[in-house]
N, C-alpha and C positions, 0 to 999 in steps of 0.2 A: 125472615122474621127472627128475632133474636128468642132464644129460650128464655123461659121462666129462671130464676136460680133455684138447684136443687142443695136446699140444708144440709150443713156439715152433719154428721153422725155422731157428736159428740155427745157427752151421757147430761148436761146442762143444755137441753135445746128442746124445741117445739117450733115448727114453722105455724104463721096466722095466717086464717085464708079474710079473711076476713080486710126610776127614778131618771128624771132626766137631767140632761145639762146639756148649755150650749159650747162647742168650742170655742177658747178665743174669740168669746163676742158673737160666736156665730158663724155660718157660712160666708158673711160678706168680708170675715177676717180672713179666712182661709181663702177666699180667693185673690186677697189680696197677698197673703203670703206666698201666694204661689207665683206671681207677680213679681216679686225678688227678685235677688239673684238663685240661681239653685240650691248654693250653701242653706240662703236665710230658710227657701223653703224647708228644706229639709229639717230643719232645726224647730220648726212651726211642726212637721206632724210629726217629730219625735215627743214633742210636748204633749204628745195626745193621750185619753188614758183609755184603755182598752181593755177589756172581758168579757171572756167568752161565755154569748148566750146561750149555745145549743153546740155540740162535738158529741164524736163516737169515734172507735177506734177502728184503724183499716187492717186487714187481716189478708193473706193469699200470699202465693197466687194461686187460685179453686186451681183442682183438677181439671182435665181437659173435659170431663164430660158433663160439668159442673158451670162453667164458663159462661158469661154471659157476651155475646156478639153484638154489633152492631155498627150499620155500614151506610154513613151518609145518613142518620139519624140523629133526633133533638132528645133527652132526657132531660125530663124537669122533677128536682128532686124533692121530695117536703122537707121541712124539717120545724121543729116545734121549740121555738124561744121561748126562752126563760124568764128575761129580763130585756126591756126594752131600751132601746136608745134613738136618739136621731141620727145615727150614719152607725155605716156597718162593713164590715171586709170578709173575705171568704178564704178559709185555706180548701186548697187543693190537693190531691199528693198521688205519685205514680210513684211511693215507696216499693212498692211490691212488684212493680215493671221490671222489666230485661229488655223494654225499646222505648224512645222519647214517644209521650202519647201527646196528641196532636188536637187542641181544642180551636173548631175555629170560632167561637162565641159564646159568650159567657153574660146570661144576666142575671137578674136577682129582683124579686118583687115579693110584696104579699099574695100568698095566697087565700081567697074567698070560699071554692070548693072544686071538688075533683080535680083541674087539671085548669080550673082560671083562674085569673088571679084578678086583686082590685082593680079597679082601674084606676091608670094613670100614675101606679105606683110600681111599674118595671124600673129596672134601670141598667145600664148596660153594666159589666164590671171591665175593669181595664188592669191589666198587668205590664206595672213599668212605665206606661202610655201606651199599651199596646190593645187591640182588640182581637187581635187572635194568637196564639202561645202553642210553644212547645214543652209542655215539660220532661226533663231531662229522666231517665231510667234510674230509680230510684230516692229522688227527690220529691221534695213537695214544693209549691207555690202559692205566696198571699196577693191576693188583690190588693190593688189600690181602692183606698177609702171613697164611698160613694155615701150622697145624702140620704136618706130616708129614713122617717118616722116609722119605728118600729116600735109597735105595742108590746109589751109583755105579755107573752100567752099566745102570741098570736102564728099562724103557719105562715113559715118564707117558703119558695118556691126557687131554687137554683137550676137554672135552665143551661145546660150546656149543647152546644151542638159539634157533632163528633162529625166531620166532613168525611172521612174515611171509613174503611174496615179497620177495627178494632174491639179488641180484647179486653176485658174488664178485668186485669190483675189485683188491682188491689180495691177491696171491697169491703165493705159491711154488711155479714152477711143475713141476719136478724134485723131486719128494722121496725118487725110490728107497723110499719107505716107502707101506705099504697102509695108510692111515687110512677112515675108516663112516661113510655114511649112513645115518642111519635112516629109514622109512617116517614116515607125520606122525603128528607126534606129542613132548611133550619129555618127553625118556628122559636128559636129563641127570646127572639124579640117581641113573639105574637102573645096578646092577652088572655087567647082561649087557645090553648094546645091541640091540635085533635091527637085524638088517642088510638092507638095501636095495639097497645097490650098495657097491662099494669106493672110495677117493677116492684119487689117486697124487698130492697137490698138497696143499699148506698154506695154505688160505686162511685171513687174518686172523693165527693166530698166531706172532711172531715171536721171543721170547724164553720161556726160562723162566729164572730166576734161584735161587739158596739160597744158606742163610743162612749162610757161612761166611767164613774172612776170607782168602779164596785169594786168587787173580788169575785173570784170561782173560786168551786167547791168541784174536786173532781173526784168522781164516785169511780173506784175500778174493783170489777168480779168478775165475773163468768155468768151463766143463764141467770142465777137470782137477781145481778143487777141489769142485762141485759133486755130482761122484762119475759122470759116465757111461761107462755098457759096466762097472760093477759089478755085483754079484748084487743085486739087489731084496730087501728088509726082512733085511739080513745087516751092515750095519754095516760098509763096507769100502771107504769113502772115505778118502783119506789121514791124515782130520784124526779119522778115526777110529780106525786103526789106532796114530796117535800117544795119542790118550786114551788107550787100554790100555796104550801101552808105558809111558805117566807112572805111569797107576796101579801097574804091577808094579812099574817100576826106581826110581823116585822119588814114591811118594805121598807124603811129607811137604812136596813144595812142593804142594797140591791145585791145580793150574792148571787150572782148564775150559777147555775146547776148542769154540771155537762156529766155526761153518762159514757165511762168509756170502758164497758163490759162487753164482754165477747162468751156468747155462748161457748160453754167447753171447756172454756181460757183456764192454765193453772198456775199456779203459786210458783212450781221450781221448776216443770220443764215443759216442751214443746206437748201437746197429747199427736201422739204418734198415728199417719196416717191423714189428719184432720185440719188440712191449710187454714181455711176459717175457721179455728177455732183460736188463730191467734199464735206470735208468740206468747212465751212466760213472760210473768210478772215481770222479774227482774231483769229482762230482755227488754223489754217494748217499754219500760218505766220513764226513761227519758222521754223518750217521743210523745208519749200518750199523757204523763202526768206536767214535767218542767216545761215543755213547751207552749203548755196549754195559756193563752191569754190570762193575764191577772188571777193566776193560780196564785191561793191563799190556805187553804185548804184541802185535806185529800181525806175521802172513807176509803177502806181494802177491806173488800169483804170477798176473802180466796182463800181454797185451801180446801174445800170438799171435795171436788173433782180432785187434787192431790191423793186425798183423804179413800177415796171411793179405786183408784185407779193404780195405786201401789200394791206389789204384791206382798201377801203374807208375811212372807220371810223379812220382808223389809219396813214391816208398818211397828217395830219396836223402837225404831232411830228417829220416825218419822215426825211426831212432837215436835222433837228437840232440832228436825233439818227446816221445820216450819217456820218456828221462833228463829231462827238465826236468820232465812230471809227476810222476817218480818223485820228485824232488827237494821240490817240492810236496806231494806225500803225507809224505816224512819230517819237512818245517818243520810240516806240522798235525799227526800224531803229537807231534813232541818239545814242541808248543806245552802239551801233555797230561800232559806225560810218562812217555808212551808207545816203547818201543822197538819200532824196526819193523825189520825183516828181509825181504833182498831174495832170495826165488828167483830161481834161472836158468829162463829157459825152457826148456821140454823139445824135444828133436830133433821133427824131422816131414818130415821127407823119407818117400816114395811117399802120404801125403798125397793127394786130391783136388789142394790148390790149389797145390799146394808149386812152388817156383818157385828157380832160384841165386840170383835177385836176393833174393827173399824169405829165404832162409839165410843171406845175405850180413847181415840188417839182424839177424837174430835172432843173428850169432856177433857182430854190435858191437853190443848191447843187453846179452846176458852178459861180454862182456868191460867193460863200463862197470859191471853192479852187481860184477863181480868188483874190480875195479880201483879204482874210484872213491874208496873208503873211504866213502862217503858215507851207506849205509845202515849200521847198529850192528851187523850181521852178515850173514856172506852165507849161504843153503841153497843149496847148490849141485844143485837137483833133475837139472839136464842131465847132470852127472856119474851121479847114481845110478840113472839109467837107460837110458841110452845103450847103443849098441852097440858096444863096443872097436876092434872090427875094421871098423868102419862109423857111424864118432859123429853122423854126421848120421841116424842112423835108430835108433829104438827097438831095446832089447834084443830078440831075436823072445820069449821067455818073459816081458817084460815089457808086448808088443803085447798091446793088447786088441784089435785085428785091422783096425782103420780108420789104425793109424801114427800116429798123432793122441794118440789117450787110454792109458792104460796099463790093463791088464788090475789083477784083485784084487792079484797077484801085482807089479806095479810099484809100486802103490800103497803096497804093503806096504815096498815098499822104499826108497821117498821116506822112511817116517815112521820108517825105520830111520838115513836118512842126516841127522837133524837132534839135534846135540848137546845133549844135555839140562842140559847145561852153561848153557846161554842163560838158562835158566828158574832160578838157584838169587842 
């Protein structure tokens, strides 16, 4: 029986127990493009326009005692769309691997609850034309385009069946969402999973993508945007309570919202000891932010865990080594062109590590993204959750009760305080 995942140790964490369009006329186009010769087709689904509804970022490889197994078993993974389209592709990635990891079936449906899914909305996924894959030690892999009506809002269910023993290296290891193991056996293709154990972790899949011709918004932090001390399988990380405000107030720009925070995760370097918690920023920037489908936009809300985790002696430079990677994240965004946006960090006074000196470096960090001009807009999160009568310390309705993370309730008000104006 495969173990549960045990959370990274990192100081940003909490584990939870707890617009459309057709293409090219349509499917009946595309099947005939594909009909062509192979040039034509290919030139038919280059045409296509693609964003990503839902991603997170993969982090490892866990320690051995951390490790998730599994041998001759189906995982079916959730994951929670932003925006909807009618066809959709899936990346994969064995970035984090040291051997080809060996998928023998791969499908993709809505999910209904716990571990079924609609009916008659499975569908198999195929790589290349292939229905079962090897992917290479250190790479990642996309599907081939498959049809299905997917709603905005609504949970996919990515079912993979791992024919062998193996190793979950590269991982997500936060997901606030209850994803299934099945007993052995592959149930990939089956509409009601039976269930084994529950999986709180995204191993292997990192995007999902559809077919439309929106833009992403890619959000990257550590625990604040990775959503801990939220309610478990509720959807109420910042960057989700923003998808729904787009959908309501503005669905005609369809902007997906993908979430690629990693509890822990820092601004300039690895946090030592803590696989899942990610590389740095400016390490994992390419992967996680440019290659993300119809990235348009980016928020960076990093730099606490920096902030918290440097020593003494060295938090007098630390400002000014902040702003210069920040600076660095905006030249390889605009190199894209990409608009990127600079959160404030949020207060944390009575904190564990909290320290003057340590506030001292976090009120000249926010007053450089306030000031600077330098990012193409600012979120000012420290304002919308702060405490008025105490700005160094969380709103208490807005505490999620560590002073650290913000409750549903702060959350909520982050993704209240970001001008939808940005997005048009």
């Amino acid at each position: 029986m495969p173990r549960q995942p045990v959370p990274a140790h990192a100081l940003a964490h909490v584990h939870p127990h707890t617009a459309r369009r057709s293409f090219l006329s349509g499917a009946s186009t595309i099947a005939a493009g594909l009909a062509l010769a192979p040039g034509a087709a290919v030139q038919a689904l280059a045409a296509e326009s693609w964003t990503a509804t839902w991603g997170t970022a993969p982090a490892g490889p866990p320690t051995s005692a951390t490790a998730l197994s599994f041998n001759n078993q189906t995982v079916r993974l959730i994951a929670h769309a932003s925006i909807g389209g009618t066809r959709l592709r899936v990346r994969l990635s064995n970035e984090m691997g040291s051997a080809p990891l060996q998928i023998g079936a791969a499908w993709v449906g809505i999910a209904s609850s716990w571990a079924t899914l609609v009916a008659g909305s499975n569908r198999q996924l195929t790589f290349g034309g292939r229905t079962s894959i090897q992917i290479a030690a250190g790479a990642p892999m996309l599907s081939d385009p498959v049809d299905l009506a997917v709603p905005a809002q609504s949970d996919l269910a990515v079912s993979l069946y791992l024919p062998g023993s193996v190793t979950a290296t590269t991982v997500h290891d936060a997901a606030y969402q209850t994803s299934y193991i099945s007993p052995t056996g592959n149930y990939a293709s089956t509409a009601d999973l039976p269930i084994a154990s529950g999986l709180y972790s995204w191993p292997w899949l990192t995007e999902i993508d559809v077919s439309t011709p929106g833009a992403a918004l890619v959000a990257v932090g550590d625990s604040q945007t990775d959503g801990a001390l939220t309610a478990g399988n509720a959807n109420k990380r910042w960057t989700d309570f923003l998808a729904r405000r787009l959908l309501l107030e503005a669905p005609w720009l369809a902007v997906g919202v993908v979430n690629r925070g990693i509890s822990g995760n820092r601004l300039l370097a690895d946090a030592a000891n803590t696989p899942l918690a990610g590389k740095d920023m400016l390490e994992r920037f390419d992967r996680d932010v440019l290659s993300t489908a119809g990235v348009r936009y980016l928020a960076v809300l990093l730099g606490i865990n920096d902030i918290i985790m440097t020593s003494s002696s060295d938090l007098p430079t630390l400002a000014s080594d902040i702003a210069l990677a920040y600076t660095q994240l905006i030249a390889r965004a605009h190199t894209r062109g990409v608009q990127i946006f600079g959160a404030t960090l949020l207060p944390f006074e009575g904190f564990t590590w909290y320290a003057p000196a340590r506030e001292t470096v976090r009120q000249q960090v926010n007053s450089w993204i306030r000031n600077s001009g330098a990012f193409d807009a600012v979120l000012d999160f420290d304002a919308a959750v702060r405490d008025p009568s105490q700005p160094t310390r969380i709103l208490p309705a807005y505490d999620g009760g560590d002073h650290l993370h913000p409750n549903d309730a702060g959350f909520n008000a982050i993704a209240r305080a970001i001008p939808l104006g940005l997005f048009s």
